[in-house]
Structure formats: structure tokens, C-alpha cells
N, CA, C and O atoms as a Tinker XYZ file with bonds, in Angstrom:
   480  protein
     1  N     64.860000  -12.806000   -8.400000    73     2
     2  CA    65.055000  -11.538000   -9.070000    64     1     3
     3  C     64.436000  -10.447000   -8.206000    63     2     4     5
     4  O     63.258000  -10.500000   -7.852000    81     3
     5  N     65.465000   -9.213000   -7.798000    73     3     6
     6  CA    65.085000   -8.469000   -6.765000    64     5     7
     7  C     63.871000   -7.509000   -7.560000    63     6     8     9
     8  O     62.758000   -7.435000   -7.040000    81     7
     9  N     64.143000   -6.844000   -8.746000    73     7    10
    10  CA    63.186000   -5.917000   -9.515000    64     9    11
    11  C     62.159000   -6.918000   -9.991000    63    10    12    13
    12  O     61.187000   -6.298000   -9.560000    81    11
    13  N     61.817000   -7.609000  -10.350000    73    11    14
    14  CA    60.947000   -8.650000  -10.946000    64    13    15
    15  C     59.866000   -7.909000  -11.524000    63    14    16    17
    16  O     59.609000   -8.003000  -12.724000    81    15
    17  N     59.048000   -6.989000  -10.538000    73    15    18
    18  CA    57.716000   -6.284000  -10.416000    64    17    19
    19  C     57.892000   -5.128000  -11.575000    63    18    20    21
    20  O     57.173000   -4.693000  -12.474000    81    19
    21  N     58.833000   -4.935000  -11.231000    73    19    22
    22  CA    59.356000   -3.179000  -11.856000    64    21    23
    23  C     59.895000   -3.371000  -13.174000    63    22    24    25
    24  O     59.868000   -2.504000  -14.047000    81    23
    25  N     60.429000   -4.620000  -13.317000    73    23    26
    26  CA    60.377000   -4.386000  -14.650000    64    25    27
    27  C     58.986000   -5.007000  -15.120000    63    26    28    29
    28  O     58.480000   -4.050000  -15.705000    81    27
    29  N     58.252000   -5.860000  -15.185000    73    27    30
    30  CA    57.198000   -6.564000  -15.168000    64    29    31
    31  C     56.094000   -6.130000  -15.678000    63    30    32    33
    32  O     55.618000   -6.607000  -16.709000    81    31
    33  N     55.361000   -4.817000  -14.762000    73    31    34
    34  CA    54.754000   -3.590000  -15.702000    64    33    35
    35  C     54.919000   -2.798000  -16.615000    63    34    36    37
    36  O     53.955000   -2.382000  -17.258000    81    35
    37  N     56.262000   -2.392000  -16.889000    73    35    38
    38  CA    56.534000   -1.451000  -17.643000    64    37    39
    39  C     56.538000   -1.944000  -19.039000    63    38    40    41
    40  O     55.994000   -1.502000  -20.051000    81    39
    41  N     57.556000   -3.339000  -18.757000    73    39    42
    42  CA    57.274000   -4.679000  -19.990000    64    41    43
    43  C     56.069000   -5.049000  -20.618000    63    42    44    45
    44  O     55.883000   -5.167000  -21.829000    81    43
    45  N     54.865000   -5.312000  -19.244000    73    43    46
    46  CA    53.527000   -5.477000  -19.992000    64    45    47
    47  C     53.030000   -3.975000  -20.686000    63    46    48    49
    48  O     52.548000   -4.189000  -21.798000    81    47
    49  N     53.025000   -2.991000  -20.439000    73    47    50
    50  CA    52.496000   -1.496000  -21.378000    64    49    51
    51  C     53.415000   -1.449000  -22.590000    63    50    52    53
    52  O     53.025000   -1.492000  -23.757000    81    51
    53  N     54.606000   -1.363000  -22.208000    73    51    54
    54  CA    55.845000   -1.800000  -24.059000    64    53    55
    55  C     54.733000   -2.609000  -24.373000    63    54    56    57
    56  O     53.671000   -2.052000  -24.650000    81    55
    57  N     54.828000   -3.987000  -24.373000    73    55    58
    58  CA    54.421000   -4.551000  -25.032000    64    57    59
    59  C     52.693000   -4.327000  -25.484000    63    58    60    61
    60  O     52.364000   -4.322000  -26.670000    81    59
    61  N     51.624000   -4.136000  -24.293000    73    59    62
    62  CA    50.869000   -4.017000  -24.913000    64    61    63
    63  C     50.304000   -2.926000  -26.212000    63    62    64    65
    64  O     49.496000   -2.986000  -27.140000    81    63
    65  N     51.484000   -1.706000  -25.511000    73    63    66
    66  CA    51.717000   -0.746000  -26.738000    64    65    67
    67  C     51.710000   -1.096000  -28.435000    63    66    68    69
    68  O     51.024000   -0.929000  -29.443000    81    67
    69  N     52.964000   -1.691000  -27.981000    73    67    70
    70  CA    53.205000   -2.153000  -29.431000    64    69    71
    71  C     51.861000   -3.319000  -29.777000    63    70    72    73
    72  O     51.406000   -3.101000  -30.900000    81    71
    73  N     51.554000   -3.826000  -29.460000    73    71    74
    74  CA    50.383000   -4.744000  -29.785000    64    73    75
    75  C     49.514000   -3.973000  -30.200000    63    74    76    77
    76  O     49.215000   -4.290000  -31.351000    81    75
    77  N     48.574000   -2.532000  -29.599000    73    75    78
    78  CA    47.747000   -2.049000  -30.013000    64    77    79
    79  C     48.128000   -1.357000  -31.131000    63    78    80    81
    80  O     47.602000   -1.572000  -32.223000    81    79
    81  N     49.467000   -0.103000  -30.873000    73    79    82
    82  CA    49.509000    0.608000  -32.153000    64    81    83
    83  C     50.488000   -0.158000  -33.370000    63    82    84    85
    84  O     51.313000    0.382000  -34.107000    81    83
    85  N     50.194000   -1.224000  -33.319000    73    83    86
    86  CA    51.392000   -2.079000  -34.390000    64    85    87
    87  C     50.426000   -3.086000  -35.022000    63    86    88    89
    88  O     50.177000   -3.227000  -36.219000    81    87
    89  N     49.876000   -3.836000  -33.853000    73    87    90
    90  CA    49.012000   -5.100000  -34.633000    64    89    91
    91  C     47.579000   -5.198000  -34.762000    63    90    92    93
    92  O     46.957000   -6.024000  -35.429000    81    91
    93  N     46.966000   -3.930000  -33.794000    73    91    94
    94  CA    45.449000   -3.960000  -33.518000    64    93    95
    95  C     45.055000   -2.682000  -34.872000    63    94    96    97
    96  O     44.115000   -2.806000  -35.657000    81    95
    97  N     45.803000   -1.790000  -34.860000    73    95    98
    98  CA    45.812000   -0.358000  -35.278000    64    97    99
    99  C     45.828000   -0.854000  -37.108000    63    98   100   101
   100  O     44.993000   -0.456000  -37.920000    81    99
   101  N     46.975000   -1.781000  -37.423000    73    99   102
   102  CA    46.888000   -2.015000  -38.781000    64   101   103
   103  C     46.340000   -2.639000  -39.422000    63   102   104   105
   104  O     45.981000   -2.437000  -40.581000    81   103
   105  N     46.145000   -3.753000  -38.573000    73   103   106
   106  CA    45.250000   -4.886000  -38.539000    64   105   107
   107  C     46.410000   -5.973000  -39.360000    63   106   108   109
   108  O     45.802000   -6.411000  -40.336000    81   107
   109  N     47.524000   -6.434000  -39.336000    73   107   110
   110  CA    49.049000   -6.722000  -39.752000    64   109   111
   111  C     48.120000   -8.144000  -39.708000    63   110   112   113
   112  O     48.107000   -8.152000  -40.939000    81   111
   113  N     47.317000   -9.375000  -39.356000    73   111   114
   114  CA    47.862000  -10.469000  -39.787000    64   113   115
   115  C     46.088000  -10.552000  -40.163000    63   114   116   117
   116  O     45.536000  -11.633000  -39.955000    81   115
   117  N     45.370000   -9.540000  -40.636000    73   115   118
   118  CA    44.219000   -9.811000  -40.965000    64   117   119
   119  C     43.975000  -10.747000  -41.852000    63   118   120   121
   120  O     44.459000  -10.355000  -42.914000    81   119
   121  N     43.334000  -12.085000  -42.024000    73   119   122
   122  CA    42.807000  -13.182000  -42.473000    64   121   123
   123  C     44.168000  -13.867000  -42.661000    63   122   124   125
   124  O     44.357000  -14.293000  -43.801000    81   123
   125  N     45.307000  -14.087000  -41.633000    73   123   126
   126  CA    46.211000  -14.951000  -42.049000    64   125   127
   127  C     45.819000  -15.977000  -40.244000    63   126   128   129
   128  O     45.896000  -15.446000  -39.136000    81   127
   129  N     45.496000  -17.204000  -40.459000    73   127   130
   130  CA    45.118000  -17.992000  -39.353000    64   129   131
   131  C     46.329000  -18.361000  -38.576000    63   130   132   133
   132  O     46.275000  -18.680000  -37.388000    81   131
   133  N     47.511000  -18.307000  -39.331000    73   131   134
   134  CA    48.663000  -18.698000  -38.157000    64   133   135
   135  C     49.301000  -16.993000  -37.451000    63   134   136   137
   136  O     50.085000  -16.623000  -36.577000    81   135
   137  N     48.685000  -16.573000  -38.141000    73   135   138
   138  CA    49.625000  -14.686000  -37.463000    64   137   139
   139  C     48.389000  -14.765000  -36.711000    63   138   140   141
   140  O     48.697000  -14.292000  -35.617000    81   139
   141  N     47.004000  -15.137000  -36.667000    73   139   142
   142  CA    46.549000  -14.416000  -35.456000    64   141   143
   143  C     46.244000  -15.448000  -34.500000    63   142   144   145
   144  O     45.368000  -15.372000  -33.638000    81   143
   145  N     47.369000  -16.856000  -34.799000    73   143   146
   146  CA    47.122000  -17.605000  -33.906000    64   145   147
   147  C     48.232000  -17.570000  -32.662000    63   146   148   149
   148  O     48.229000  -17.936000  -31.486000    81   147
   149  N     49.536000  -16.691000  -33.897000    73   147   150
   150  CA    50.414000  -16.539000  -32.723000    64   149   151
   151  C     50.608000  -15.251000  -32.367000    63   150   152   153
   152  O     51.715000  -14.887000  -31.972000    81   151
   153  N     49.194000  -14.099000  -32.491000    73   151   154
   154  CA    49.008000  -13.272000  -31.730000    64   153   155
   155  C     48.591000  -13.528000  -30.525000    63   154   156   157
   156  O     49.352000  -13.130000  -29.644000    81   155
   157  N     47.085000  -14.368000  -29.981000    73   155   158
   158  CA    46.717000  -15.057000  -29.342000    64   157   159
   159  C     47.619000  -15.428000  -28.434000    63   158   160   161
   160  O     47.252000  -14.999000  -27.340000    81   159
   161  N     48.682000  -16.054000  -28.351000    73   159   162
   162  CA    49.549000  -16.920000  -27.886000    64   161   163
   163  C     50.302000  -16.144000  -26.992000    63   162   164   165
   164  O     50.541000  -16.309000  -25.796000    81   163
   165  N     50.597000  -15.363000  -27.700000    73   163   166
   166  CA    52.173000  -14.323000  -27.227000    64   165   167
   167  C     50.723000  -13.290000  -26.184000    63   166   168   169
   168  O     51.051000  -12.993000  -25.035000    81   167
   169  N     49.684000  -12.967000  -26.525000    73   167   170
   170  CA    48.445000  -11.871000  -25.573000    64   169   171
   171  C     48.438000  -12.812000  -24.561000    63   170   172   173
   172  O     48.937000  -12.411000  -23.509000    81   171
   173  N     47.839000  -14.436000  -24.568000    73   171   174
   174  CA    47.814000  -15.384000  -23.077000    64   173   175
   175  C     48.926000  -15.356000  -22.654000    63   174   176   177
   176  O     48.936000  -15.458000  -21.427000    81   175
   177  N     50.309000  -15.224000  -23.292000    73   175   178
   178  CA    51.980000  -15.671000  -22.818000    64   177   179
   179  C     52.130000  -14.389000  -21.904000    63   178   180   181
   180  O     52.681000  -14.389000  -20.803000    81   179
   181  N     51.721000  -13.612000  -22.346000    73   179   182
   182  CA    51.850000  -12.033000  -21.913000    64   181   183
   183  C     51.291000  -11.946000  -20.335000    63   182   184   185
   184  O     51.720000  -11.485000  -19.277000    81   183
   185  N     50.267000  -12.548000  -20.714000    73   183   186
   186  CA    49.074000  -11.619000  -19.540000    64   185   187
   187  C     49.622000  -12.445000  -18.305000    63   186   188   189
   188  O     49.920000  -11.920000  -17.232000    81   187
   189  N     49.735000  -13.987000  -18.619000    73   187   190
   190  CA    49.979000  -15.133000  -17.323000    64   189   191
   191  C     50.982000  -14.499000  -16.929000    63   190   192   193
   192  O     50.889000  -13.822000  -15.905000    81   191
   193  N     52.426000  -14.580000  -17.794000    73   191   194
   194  CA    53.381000  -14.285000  -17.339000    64   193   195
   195  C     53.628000  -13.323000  -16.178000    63   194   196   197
   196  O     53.963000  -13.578000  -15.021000    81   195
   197  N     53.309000  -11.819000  -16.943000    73   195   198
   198  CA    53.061000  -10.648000  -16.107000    64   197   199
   199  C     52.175000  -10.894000  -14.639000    63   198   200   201
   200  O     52.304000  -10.099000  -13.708000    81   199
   201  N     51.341000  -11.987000  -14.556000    73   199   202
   202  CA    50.826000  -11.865000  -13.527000    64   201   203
   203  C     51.712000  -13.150000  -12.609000    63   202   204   205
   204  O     50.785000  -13.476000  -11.868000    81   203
   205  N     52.458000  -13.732000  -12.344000    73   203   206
   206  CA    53.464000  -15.019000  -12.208000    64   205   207
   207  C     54.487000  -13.794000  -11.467000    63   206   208   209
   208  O     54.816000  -13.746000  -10.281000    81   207
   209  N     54.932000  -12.666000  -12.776000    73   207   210
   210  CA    55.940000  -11.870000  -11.928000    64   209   211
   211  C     55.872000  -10.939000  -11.058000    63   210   212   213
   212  O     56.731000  -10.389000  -10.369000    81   211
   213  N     53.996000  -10.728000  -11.223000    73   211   214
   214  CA    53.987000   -9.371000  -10.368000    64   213   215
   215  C     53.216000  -10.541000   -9.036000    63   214   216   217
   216  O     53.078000  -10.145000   -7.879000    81   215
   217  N     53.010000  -11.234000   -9.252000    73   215   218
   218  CA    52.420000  -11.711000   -8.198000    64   217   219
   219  C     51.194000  -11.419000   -7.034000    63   218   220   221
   220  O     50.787000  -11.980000   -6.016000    81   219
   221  N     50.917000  -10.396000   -7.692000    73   219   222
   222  CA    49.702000   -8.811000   -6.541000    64   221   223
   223  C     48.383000   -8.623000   -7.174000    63   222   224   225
   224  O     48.233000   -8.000000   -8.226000    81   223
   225  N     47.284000   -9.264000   -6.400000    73   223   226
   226  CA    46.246000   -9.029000   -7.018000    64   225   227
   227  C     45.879000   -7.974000   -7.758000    63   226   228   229
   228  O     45.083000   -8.218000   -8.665000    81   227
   229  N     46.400000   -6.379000   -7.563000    73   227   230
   230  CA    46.489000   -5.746000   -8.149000    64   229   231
   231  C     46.483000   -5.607000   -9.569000    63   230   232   233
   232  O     45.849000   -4.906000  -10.357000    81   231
   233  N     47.709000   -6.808000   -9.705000    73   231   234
   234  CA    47.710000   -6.673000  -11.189000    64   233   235
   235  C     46.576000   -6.752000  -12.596000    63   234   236   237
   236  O     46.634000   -6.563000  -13.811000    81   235
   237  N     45.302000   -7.251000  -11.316000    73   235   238
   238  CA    44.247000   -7.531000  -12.529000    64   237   239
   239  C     43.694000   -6.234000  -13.166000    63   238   240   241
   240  O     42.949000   -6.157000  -14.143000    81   239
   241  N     44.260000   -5.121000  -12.339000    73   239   242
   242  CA    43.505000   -3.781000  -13.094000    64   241   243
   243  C     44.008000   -3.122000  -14.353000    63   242   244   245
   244  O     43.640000   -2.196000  -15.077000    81   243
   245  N     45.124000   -4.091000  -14.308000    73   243   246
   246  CA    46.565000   -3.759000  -16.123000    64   245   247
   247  C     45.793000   -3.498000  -17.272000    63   246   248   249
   248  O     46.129000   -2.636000  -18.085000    81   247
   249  N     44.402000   -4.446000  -17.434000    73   247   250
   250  CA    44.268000   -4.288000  -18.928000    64   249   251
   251  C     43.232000   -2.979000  -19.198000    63   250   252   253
   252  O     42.906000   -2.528000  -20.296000    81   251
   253  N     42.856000   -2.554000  -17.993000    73   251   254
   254  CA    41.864000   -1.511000  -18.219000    64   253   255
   255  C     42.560000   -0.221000  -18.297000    63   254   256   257
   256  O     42.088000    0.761000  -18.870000    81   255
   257  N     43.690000   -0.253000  -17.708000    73   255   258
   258  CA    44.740000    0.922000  -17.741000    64   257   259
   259  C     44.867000    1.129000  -19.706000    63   258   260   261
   260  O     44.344000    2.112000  -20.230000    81   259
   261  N     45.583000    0.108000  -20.525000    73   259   262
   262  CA    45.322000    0.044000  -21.836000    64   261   263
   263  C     44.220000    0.613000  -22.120000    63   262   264   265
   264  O     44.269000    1.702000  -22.692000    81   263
   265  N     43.317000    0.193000  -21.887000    73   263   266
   266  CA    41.601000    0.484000  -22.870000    64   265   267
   267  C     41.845000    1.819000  -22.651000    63   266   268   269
   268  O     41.729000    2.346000  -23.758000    81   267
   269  N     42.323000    3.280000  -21.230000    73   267   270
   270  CA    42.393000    3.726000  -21.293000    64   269   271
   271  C     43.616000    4.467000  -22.384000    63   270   272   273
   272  O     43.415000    5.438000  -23.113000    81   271
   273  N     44.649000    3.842000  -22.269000    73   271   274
   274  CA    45.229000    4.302000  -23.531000    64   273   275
   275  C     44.802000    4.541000  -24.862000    63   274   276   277
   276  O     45.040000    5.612000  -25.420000    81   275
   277  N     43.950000    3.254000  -25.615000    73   275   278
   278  CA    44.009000    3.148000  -26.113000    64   277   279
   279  C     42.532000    3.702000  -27.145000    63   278   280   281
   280  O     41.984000    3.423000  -28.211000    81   279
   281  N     42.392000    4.648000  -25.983000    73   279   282
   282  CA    40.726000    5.316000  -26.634000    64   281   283
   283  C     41.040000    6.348000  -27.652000    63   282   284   285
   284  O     40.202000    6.508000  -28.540000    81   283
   285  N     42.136000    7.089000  -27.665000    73   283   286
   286  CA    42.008000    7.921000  -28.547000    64   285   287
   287  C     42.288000    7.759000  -29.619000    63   286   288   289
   288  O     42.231000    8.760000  -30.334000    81   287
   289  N     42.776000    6.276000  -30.336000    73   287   290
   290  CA    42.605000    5.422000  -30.776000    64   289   291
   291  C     41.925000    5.190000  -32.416000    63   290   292   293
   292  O     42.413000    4.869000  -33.500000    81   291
   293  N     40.030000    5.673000  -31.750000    73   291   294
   294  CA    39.286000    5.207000  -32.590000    64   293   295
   295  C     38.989000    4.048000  -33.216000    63   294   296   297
   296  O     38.835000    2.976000  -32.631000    81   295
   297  N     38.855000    4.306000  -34.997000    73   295   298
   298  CA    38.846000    2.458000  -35.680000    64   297   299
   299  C     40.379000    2.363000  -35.933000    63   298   300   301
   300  O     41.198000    3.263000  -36.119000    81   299
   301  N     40.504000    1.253000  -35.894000    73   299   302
   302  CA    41.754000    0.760000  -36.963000    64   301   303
   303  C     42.250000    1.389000  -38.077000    63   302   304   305
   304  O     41.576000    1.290000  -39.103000    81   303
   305  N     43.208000    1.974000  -38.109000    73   303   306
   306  CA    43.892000    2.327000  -39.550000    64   305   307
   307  C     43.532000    1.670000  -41.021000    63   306   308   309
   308  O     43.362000    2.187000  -42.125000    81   307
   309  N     43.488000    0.207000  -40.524000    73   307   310
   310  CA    43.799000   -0.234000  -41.749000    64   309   311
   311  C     42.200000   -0.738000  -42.010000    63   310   312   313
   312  O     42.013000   -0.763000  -43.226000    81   311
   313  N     41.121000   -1.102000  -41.346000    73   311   314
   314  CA    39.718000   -0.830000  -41.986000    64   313   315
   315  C     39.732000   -1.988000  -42.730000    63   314   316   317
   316  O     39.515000   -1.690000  -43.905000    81   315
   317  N     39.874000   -3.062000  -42.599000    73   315   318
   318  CA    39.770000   -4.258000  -43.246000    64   317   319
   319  C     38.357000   -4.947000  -42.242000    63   318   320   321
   320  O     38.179000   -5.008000  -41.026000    81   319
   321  N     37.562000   -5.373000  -43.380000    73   319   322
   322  CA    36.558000   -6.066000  -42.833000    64   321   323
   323  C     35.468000   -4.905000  -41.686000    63   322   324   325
   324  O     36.044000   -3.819000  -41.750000    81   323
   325  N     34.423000   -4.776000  -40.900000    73   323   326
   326  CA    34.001000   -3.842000  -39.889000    64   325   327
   327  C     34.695000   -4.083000  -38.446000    63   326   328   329
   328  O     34.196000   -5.034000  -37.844000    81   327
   329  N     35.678000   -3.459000  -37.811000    73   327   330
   330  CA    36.219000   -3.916000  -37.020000    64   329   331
   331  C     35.301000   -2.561000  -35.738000    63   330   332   333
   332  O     34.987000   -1.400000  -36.005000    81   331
   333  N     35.146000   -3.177000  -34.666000    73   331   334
   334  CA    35.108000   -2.188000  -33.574000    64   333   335
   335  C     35.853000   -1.180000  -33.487000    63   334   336   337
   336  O     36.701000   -1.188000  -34.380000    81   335
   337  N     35.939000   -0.028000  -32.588000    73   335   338
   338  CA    36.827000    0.891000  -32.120000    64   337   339
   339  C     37.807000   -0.023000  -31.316000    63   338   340   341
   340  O     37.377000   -1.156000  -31.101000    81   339
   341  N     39.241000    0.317000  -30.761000    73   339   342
   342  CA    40.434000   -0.611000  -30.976000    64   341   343
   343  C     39.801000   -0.312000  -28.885000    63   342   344   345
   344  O     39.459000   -1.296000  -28.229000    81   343
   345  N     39.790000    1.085000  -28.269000    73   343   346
   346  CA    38.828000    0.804000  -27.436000    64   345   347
   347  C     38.007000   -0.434000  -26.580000    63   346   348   349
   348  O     38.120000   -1.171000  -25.601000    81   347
   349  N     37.189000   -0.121000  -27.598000    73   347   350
   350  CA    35.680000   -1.257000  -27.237000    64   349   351
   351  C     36.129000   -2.808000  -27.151000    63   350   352   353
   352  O     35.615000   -3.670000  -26.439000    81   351
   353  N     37.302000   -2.971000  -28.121000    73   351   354
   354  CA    37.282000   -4.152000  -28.265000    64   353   355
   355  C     38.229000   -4.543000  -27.366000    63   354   356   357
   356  O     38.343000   -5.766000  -27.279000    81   355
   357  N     39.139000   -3.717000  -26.481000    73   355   358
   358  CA    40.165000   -4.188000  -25.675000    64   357   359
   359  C     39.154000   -4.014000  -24.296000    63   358   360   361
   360  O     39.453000   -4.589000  -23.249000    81   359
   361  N     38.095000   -3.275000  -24.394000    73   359   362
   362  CA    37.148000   -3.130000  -22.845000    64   361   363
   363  C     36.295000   -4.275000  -22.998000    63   362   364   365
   364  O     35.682000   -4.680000  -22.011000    81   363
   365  N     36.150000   -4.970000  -24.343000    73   363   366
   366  CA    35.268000   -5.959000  -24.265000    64   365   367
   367  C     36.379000   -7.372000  -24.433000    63   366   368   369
   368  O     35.927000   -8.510000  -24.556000    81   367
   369  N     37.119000   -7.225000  -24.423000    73   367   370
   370  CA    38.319000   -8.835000  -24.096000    64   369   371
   371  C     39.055000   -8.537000  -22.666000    63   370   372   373
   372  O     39.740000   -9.433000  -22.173000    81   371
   373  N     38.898000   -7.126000  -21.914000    73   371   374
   374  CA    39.114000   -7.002000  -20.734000    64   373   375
   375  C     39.243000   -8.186000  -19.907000    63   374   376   377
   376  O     40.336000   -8.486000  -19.427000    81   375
   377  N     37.953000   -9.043000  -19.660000    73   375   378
   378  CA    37.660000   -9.586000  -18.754000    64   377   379
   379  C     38.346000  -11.034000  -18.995000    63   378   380   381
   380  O     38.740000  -11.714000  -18.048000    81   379
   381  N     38.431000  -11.358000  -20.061000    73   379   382
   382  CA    39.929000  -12.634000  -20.538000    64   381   383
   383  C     41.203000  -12.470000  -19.932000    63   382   384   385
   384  O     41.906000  -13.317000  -19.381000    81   383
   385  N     41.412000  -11.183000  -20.125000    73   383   386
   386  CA    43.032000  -10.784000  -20.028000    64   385   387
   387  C     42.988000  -10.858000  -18.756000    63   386   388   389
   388  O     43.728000  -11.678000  -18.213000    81   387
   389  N     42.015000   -9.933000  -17.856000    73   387   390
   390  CA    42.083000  -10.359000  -16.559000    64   389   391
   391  C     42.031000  -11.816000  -16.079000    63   390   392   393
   392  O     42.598000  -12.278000  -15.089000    81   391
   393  N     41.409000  -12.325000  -16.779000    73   391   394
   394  CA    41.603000  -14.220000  -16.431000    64   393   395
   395  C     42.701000  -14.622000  -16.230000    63   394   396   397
   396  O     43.060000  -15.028000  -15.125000    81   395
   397  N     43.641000  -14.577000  -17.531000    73   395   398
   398  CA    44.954000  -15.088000  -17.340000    64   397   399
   399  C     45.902000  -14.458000  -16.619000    63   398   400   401
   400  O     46.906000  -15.016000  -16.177000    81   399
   401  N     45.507000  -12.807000  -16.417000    73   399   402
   402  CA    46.513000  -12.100000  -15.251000    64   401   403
   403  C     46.286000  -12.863000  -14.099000    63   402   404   405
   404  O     47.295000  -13.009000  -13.408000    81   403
   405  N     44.882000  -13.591000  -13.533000    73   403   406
   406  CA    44.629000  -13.869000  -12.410000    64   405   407
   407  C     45.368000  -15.819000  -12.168000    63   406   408   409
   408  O     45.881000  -16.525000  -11.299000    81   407
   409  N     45.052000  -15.859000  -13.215000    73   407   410
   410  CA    45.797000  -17.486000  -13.388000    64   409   411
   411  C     47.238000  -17.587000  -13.335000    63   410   412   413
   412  O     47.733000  -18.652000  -12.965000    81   411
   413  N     48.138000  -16.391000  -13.731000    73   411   414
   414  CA    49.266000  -15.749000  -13.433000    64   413   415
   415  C     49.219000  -15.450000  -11.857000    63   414   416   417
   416  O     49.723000  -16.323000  -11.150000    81   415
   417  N     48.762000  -14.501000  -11.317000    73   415   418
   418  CA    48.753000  -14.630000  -10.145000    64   417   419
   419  C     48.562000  -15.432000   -9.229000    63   418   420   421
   420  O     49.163000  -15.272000   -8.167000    81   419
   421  N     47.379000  -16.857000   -9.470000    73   419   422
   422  CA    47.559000  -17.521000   -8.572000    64   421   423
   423  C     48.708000  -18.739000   -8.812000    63   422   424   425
   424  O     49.095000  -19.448000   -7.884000    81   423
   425  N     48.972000  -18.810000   -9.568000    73   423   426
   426  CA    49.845000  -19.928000   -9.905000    64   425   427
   427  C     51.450000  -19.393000   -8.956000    63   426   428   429
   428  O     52.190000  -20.192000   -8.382000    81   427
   429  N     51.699000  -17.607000   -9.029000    73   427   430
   430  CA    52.756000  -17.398000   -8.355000    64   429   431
   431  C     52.172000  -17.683000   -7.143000    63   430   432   433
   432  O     52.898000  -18.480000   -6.549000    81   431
   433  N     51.305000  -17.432000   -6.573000    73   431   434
   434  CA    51.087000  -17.370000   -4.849000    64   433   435
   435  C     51.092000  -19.142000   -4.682000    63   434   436   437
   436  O     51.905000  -19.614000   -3.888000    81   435
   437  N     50.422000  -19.826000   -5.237000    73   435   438
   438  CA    49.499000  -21.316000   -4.478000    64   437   439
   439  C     50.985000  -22.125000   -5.195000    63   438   440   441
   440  O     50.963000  -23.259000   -4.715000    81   439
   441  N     51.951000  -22.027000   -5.915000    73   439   442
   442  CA    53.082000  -22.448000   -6.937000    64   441   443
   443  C     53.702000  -22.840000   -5.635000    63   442   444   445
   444  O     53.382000  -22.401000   -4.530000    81   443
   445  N     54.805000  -23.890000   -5.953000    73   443   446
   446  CA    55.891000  -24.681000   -4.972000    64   445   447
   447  C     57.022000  -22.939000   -4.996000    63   446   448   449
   448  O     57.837000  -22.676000   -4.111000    81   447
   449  N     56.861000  -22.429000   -5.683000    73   447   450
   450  CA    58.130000  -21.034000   -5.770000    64   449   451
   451  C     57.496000  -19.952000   -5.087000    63   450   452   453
   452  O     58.308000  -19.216000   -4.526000    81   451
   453  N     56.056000  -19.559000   -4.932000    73   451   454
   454  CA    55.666000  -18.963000   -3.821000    64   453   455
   455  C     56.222000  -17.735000   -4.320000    63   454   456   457
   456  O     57.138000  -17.572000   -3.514000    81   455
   457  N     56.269000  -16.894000   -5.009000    73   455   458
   458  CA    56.966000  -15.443000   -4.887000    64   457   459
   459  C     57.104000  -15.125000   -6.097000    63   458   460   461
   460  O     57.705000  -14.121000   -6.478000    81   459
   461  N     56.505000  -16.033000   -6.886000    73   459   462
   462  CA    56.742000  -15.436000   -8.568000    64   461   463
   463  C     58.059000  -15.825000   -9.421000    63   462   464   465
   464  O     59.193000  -15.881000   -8.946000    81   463
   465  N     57.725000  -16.070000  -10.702000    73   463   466
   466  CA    58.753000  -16.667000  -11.620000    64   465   467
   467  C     60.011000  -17.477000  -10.438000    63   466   468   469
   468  O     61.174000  -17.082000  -10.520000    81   467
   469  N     59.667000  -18.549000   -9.431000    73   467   470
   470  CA    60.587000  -19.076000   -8.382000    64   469   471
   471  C     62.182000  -18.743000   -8.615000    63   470   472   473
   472  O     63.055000  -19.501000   -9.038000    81   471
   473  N     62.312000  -16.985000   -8.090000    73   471   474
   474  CA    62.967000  -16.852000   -7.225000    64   473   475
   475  C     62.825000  -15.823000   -6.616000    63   474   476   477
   476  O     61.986000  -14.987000   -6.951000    81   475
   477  N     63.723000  -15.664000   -5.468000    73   475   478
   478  CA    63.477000  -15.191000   -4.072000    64   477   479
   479  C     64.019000  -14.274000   -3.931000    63   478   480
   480  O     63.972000  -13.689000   -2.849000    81   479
């Protein structure tokens, strides 16, 4: 896939968009254990992926770009339970997301496909 990259980023901010002002902002699967298990899922599916297609160390600086989005932010809308500022809590899971961007990335480079999601 010649665009791979280009669409790749723009896909990870959509999406992390909608994640913050949709699922972080309302707090949508608060105390349900399978909605925030397959929030979880689809945030690791996300982050590897994106880093598999962009393939560029670069990519580990993605989730801090968010935190910057996502400061003006404040608490959560929906105020269930004491939740952090939506912020703090994406600058303080930062360093996860960068994990799996980086496990994404190396898996495209050190991978038998060499170039991300194997093709050329």
C-alpha cells in the first residue's frame, strides 16, 4: 500500500478523537467490565496497528500530540465516580500507548514484511 502512512495518522487522531470526546468525555461503558474490556482492546489494536503502518520511530510521539488535544478538555462530562482530568489521564497512560506504538513499530521493521502491514 503506497499511502499506508498518510492514511495511518490521520486514522489514529479520528479515532483517538472519537475515543476521547465519545468514550473518555462521557464515561459510555462506566462499570460495565466487557465495554471497558473492549475499549482496552480496540486502544492496544489501535496503537500496534498504527505503529506496524507507520513504521517510523517517530510515531512514538502520537499519543502526546492527543494529551495536547485533549487539555481543554477538563473532567469528564459525565462525572461518574472521581475521575482525573481526561488530560492527566491520557499524559499519565502516555507511556503504554507509546509501548504498543513501539511494539508496532518494531514488529514492522525486525517482521519477515519489513515495511509495514507486508506490503511493498
Amino acid at each position: 500500500m503506497r499511502y499506508k502512512r498518510s492514511i495511518a495518522v490521520p486514522a489514529y487522531f479520528v479515532l483517538s478523537l472519537v475515543w476521547i470526546f465519545w468514550i473518555a468525555d462521557r464515561q459510555v461503558f462506566f462499570g460495565e467490565p466487557l465495554g471497558d474490556l473492549l475499549v482496552v482492546i480496540s486502544i492496544v489494536g489501535l496503537h500496534v496497528v498504527t505503529g506496524l503502518a507507520v513504521g517510523s520511530w517517530w510515531a512514538l510521539f502520537l499519543p502526546y500530540t492527543v494529551v495536547l488535544v485533549a487539555y481543554p478538555l477538563g473532567y469528564p462530562s459525565g462525572l461518574r465516580g472521581e475521575p482525573p482530568e481526561i488530560w492527566r489521564a491520557l499524559l499519565a497512560w502516555s507511556p503504554v500507548l507509546v509501548a504498543f506504538l513501539a511494539l508496532g513499530v518494531a514488529l514492522s521493521r525486525l517482521g519477515p514484511w519489513q515495511g509495514g502491514l507486508g506490503v511493498r
